[in-house]
C-alpha positions in Angstrom: -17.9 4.5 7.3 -15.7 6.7 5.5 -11.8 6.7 6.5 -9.5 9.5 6.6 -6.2 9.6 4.1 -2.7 8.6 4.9 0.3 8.9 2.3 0.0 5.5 1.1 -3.9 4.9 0.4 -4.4 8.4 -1.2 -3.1 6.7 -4.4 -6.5 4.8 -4.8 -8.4 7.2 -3.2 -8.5 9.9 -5.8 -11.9 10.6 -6.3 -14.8 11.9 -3.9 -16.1 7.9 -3.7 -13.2 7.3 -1.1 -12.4 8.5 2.0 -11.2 7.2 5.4 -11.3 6.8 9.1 -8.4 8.0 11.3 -7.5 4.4 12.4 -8.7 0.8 11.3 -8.3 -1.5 8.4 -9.3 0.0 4.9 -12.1 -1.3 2.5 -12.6 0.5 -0.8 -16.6 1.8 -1.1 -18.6 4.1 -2.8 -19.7 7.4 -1.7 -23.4 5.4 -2.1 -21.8 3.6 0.8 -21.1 0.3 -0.6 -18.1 -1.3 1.4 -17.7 -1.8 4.6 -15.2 -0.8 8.0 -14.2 -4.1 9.1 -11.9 -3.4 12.4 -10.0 -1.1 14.8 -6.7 -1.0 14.5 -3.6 1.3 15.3 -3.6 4.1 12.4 -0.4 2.8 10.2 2.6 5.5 10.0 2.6 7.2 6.7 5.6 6.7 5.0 8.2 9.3 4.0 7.7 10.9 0.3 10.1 9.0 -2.1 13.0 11.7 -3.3 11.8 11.9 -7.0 13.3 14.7 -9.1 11.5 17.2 -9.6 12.3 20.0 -11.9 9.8 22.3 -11.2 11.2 25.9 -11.7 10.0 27.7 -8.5 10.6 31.3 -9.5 9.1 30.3 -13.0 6.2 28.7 -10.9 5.4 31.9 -9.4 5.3 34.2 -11.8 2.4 32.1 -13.2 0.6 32.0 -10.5 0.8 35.6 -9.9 0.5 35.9 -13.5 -2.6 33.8 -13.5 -1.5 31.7 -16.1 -4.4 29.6 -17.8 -2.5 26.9 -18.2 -1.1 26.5 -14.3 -3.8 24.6 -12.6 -1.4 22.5 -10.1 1.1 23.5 -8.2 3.5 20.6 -8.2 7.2 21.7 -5.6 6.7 18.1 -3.8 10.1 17.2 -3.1 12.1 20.4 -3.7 14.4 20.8 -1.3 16.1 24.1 0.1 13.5 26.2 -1.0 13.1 29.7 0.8 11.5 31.6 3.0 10.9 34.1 0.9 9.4 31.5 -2.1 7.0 30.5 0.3 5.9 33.9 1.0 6.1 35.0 -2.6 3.6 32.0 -3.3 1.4 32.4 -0.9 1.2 36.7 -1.8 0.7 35.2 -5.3 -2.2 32.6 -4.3 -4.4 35.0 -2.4 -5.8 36.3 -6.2 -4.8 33.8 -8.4 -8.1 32.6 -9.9 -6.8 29.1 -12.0 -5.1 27.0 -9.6 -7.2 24.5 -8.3 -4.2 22.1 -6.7 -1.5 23.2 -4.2 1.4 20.2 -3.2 4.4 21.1 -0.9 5.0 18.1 0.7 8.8 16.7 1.9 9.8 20.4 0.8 11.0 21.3 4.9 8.0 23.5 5.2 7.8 24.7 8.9 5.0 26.3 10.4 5.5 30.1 9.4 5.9 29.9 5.9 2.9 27.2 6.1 0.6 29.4 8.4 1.4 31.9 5.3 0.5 29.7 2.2 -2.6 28.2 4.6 -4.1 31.8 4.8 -3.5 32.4 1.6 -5.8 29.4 0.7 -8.5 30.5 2.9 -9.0 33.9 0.7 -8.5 31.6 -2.6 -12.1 30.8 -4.5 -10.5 28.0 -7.0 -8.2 25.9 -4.7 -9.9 22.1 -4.3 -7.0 20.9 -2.9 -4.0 21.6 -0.4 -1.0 18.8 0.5 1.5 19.6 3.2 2.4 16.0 4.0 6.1 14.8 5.2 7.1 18.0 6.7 8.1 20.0 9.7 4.8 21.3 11.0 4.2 21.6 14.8 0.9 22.7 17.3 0.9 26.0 15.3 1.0 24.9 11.7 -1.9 22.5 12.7 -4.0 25.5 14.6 -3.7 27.5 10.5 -4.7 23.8 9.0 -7.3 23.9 11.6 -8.4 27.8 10.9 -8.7 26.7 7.0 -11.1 24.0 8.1 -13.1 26.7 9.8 -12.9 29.2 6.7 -14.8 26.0 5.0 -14.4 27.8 1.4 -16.8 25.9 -1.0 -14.0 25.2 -3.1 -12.0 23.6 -1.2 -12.5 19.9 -0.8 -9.0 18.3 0.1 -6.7 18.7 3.0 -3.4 16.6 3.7 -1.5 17.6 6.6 -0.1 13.7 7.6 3.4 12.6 8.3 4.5 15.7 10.4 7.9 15.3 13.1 6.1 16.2 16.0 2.9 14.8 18.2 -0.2 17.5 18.0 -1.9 16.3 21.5 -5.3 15.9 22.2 -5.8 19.6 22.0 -5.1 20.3 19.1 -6.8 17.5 17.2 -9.7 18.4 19.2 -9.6 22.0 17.3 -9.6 20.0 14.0 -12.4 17.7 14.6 -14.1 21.1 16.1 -13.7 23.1 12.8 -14.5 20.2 11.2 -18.0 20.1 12.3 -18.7 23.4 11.1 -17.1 22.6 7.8 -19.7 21.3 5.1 -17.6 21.3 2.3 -14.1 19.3 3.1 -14.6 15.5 1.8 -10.8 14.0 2.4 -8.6 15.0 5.4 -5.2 13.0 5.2 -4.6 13.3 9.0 -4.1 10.5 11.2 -5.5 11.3 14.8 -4.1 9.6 17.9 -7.1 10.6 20.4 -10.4 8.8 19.4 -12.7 11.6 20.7 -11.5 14.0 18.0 -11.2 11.2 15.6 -14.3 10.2 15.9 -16.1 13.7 15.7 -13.8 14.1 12.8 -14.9 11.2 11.1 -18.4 11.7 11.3 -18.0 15.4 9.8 -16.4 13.9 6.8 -19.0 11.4 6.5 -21.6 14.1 7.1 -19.9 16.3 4.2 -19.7 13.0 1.5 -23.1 12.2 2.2 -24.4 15.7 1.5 -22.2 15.5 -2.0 -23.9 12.5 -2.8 -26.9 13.8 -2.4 -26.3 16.8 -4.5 -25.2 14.7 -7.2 -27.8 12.6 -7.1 -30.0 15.4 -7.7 -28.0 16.9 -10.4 -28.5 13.5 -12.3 -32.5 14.3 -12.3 
């Protein structure tokens, strides 16, 4: 079965050949399907991001994305604290055309669920973004319903979401509107979300399967 991402086992799960469940004990395995889900257990809470410097320049940063600089395929403000409002708007302007960046990571910046629902739409207009963290921040019901909105978009592109460690409880509710979106999603492989209700965890973890198994496929057939 494959598992859904917290914080701590993204670091070996960096490739399409790993994904996880929203809950249980974790076995590496191939996208083929070799490995195995061994039990249920409580989903483990993800741990806060480490304060590591970062000296990203964030005005710098966004003049290349608006810019479309060839050489700015990640955006890397993990850790930044204090940045503001309006950087977060300026980015997400910058991101709708931006054509190079295939990597977005905001996570322990204080992001809160306006200038989130702002980058978040950006991203669902983007053609080149593969990958979107907002872990270990301050998102609430309506910064999940935008996550859950970019699910829906499901732009081909886009194959990595990681919304985990937020400071509030979603609900049933809203999980249920991510596992929905999910269904209809047949491009997302990862999800770094840990879900407390299993109905929406398991729908949820049977789109993700659904989406790795049609990859697999595909590059099966690409192989001849």
């Amino acid at each position: 079965m494959y598992r859904f991402l917290n914080q701590d086992q993204y670091n070996v799960a960096n490739d399409i050949r790993h994904s996880v469940s929203g809950g249980g004990k974790f076995a590496e395995g191939s996208i083929a399907g070799i490995g195995s889900f061994n039990a249920i257990a409580k989903f483990p809470i993800a741990n806060v991001l480490m304060d590591e410097v970062n000296t990203t320049n964030i005005a710098e940063s966004i003049d290349k994305v608006r810019s479309n600089d060839p050489e700015l395929k990640e955006i890397n403000w993990n850790n930044i604290k204090a940045i503001k409002l309006e950087e977060f708007d300026a980015l997400a302007d910058a991101l709708k055309t931006n054509s190079i960046v295939t990597a977005v990571n905001l996570a322990s910046t204080g992001l809160e669920d306006t200038p989130c629902i702002a980058v978040l739409d950006a991203v669902s207009v983007n053609e080149s973004i593969e990958s979107i963290n907002v872990e270990s921040n301050f998102l609430t019901a309506p910064g999940l319903r935008a996550v859950s909105n970019l699910i829906a978009a499901d732009r081909p592109a886009l194959r990595e979401i990681r919304v985990a460690n937020q400071r509030s409880v979603f609900g049933y509710k809203t999980e249920m509107e991510i596992a929905d979106a999910l269904s209809s999603n047949t491009h997302l492989l990862k999800l770094g979300l840990g879900f407390d209700s299993p109905g929406p965890r398991q729908k949820a973890s049977s789109a993700i399967y659904r989406n790795n198994e049609e990859r697999r496929k595909e590059l099966l057939a690409n192989r001849g």
